[in-house]
N, C-alpha and C positions, 0 to 999 in steps of 0.2 A: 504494500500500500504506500503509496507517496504521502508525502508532507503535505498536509492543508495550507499551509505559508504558499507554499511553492505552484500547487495547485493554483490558490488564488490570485496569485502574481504571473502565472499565466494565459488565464483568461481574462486579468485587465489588461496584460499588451496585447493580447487579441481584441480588445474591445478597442482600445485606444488606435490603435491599425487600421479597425474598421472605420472609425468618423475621419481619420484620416483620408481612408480612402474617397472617401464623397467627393473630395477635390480630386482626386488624380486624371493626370491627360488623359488618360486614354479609357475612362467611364470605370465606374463606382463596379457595375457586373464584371468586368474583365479583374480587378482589384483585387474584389470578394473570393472569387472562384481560386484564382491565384494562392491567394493569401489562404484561402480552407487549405488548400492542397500541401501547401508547404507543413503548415501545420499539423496536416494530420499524415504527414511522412514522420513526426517525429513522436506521434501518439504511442510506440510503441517505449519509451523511452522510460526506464523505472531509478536509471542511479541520478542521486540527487545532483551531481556535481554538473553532470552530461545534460540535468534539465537546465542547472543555472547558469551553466554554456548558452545554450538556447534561449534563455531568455536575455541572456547579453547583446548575443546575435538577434535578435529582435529589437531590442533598444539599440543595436546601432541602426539597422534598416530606415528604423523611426526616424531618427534624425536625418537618416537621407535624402528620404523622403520629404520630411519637413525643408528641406534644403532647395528642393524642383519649385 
């Protein structure tokens, strides 16, 4: 079972991802689908170190993104 911390700090950078996405060039459905996809390649993922990676890598994205 994973950490509930951890849990819920990655489904707010998926949330936050999403209202990001509303603006992105190239439409909010292309963003979304994208963004489930990536995320749920790494659903299989249980050590905590490997999820706190991934949510790194997600706040950097963020900021990329924020950057277009």
């Amino acid at each position: 079972m994973t950490n509930p911390e951890l849990r819920r700090q990655v489904i707010n950078i998926y949330k936050e991802l999403l209202n990001i996405g509303r603006e992105y060039p190239l439409g909010y459905e292309y963003f979304r689908t994208r963004l489930h996809r990536a995320f749920s390649s790494q659903a299989y993922l249980d050590n905590e170190d490997q999820i706190r990676k991934g949510i790194a890598r997600a706040e950097f994205v963020k900021k990329e993104i924020e950057m277009l």
